[in-house]
N, C-alpha and C positions, 0 to 999 in steps of 0.2 A: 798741626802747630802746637808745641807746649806751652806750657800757662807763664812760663819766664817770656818767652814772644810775642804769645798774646797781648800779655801785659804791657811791652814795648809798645807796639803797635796800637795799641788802643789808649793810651799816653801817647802818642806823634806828637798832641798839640802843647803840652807839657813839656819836652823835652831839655827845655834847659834849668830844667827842676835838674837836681842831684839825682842818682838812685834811689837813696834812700827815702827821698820826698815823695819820689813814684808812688815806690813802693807801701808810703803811708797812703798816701791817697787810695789806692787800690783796696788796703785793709780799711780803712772807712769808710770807700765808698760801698762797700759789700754791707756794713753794720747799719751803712743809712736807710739800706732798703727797710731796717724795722725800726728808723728813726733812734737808735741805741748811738751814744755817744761813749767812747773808751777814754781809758787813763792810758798813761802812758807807759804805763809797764803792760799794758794787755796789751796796748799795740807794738810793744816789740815784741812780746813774746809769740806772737800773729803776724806779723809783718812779714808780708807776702813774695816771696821769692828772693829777699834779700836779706841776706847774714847783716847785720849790724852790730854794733853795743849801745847798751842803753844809752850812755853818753852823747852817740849818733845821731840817735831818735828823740831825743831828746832838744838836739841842738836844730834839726832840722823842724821839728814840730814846731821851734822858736820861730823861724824863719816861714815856717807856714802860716803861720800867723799874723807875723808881722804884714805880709805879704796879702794878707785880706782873703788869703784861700779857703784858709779853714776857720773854723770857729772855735773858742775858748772860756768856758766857764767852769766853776768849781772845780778844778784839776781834771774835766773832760775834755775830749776832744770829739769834731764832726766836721763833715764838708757841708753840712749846713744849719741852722740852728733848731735847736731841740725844745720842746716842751719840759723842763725841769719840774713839775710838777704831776707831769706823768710818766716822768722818768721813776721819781718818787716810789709812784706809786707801784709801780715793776717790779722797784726792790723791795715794799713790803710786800707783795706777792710771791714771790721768790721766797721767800725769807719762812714765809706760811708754809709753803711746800715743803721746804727744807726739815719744817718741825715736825708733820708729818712723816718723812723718811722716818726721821729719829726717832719715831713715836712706833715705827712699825721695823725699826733696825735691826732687832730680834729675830722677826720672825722671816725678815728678809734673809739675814746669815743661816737661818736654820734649816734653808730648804734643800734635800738634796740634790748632789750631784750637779751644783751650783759651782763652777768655777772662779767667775767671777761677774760682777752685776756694775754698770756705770748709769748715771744720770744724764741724759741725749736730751738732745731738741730745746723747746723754749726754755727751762728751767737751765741748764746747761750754760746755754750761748746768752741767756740773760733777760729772753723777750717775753717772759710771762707775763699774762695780762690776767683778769678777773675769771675769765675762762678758759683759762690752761688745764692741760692736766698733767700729770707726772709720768714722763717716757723714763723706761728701762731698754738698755742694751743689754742683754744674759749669754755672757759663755757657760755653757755644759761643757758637762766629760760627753765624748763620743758616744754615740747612740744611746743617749738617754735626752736627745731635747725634747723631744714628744710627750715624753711621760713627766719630764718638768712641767713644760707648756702645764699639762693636764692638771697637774699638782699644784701650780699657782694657778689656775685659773679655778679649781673650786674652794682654795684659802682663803681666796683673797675675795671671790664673790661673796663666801660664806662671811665675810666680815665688813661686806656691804661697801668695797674701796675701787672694785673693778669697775674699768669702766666701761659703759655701754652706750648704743647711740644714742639713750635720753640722757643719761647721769654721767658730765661728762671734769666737770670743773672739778681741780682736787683730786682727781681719782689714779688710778694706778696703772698705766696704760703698759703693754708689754708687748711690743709691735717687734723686735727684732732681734731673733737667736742665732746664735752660729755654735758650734760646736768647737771645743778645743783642738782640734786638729786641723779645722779651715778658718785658718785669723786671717787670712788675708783679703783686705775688701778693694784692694787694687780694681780687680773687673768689674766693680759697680762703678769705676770713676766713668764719667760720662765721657765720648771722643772730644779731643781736641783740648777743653778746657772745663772743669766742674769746684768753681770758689765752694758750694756748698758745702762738698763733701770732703773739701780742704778742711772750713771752720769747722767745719760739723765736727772731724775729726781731732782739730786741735784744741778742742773745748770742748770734749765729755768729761766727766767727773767719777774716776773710779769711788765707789762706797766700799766695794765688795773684793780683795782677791790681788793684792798688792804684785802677790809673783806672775800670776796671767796676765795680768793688765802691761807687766813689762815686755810678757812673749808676744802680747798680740800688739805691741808698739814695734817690737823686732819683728814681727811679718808684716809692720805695714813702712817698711823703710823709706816709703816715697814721700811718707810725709814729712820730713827731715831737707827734701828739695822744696818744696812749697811754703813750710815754715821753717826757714833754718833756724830759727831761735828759738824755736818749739824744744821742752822740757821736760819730758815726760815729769822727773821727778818732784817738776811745781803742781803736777795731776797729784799724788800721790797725796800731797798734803790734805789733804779735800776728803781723805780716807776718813771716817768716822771711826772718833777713838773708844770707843766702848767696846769690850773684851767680844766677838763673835760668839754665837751660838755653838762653838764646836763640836761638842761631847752627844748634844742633842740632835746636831747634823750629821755627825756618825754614827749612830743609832738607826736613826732612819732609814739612813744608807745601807748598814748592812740588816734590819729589818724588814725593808720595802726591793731587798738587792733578788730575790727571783722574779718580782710582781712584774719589776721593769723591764727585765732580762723579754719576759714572755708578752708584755703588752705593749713597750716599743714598737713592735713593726705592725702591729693591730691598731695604737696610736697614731702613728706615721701615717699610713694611708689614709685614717677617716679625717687626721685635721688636712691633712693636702685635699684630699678630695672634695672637704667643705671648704677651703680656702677658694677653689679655682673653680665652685659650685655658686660662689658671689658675683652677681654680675659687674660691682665695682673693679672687681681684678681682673677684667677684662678690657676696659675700659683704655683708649688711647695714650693718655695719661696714668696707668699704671705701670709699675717697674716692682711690683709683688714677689718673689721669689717663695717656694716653699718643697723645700730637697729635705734630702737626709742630711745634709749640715749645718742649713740654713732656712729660716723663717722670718723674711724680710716682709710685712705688710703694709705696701704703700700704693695706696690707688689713685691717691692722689700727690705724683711727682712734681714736684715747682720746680726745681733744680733748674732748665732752661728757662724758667723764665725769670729765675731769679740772675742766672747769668746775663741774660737778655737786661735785665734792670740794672744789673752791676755796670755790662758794659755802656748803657747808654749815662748813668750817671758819671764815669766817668770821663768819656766824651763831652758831656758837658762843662765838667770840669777846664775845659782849652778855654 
């Protein structure tokens, strides 16, 4: 079943809501799961299986309201109501990490063979808390993510930011690479239906890599049915305006350009081997990937059960 069906179906009790109404309630009831209340232009620009105009969304969110469904304060919206004081506090957290990137924007553009780098997960979709830490997504050039991997993981220890299972909050977490010739993360979508890796995907924050960030939106065309009002180029803006490292990452590149060449496939093997030598990535709950294109490390996947909470909130919803 596709996620426009699902989403019928799991609204039955709803049904004499609009589309458009649905389809709001579907995108907040996914945000409620981290008690996150949206504005109104996030939720069109998210607004789950159905093409609207702001104007739409807008008129309908009226009527959601009026109608005692959803909830309304400071130009947010929720299907239920929020702690605005630890809403607050989210986005000075947020906002902490943020300064951090900028602090470390340099050295992030300088590394090579770095195509393009986006900001994932809590910082991203909005739900940092006190102990967050800072997710990257890293496109490589082809058969160099290894030797990247290698090369931010002793910079960024060496500067005391990586992070590790005691030192976690604030720190620079780098869980998942793909190489520029496999953008497409279609076969990570879960069967039948996966909200997560909808949002997930329509709320990363390119930093890094303006022209990649557009190819790997053009290999991932399915998310254009899931968010039809999804923009890539509203992502773009979020690009941080400070000139890149360039001259210093070309240096590199053709300085460190035999090292790679010969300790790729010697990198490749021993982080795969110690990847799937952890017994967490073995674990029921993990969906770890670690190939020559890809180093996806998640052992612990929520994704169903975050679908599982999505759909029973909005079941409750009737």
């Amino acid at each position: 079943m596709n996620g426009k069906k699902l989403m019928q179906q799991t609204l039955a009790n709803t049904k004499n809501l609009s589309k458009t109404s649905q389809a709001i309630l579907s995108t907040l009831s996914f945000f409620n799961i981290y008690k996150l209340p949206l504005s109104a232009n996030r939720i069109w620009q998210l607004l789950y299986f159905k093409e609207a105009t702001f104007e739409d969304v807008q008129k309908n969110l009226e009527e959601l309201v009026r109608a005692g469904i959803i909830e309304h304060h400071h130009d947010l919206y929720a299907v239920t109501d929020w702690d605005q004081a630890a809403f607050d506090d989210k986005q000075q957290e947020i906002a902490r990490r943020w300064n951090k990137i900028k602090k470390y924007y340099w050295l992030l553009s300088a590394i090579p063979y770095v195509e393009n780098i986006c900001v994932i997960n809590s910082v991203a979709m909005g739900n940092a808390d006190s102990e967050s830490d800072i997710d990257f997504f890293v496109v490589t050039k082809p058969n160099r993510l290894y030797f990247v991997r290698t090369f931010i993981i002793i910079l960024f220890k060496l500067l005391g930011v990586y992070k590790n299972r005691t030192k976690i909050n604030e720190q620079f977490c780098f869980g998942f690479y793909v190489t520029s010739d496999n953008l497409s993360l279609k076969n990570l979508l879960l069967p039948g239906e996966d909200p997560y890796m909808v949002f997930w995907t329509g709320t990363i924050i390119p930093i890094l890599g303006e022209q990649m960030y557009n190819k790997f939106i053009k290999e991932n065309k399915w998310i254009f049915s899931a968010l039809p009002n999804f923009r890539p180029e509203q992502r773009l803006l979020q690009i941080h305006q400070l000139e890149p490292s360039r001259k210093l990452k070309r240096f590199l590149e053709i300085l460190l350009w035999v090292k790679a060449v010969w300790q790729e496939p010697i990198l490749r093997w021993y982080h795969i081997r110690h990847t799937f030598k952890l017994p967490e990535n073995h674990w029921a709950t993990s969906s770890t990937i670690a190939n020559k294109q890809m180093l996806k490390l998640h052992a612990l996947d929520p994704r169903k059960d975050l679908r599982k909470a999505w759909q029973e909130t909005l079941q409750g919803l009737g």
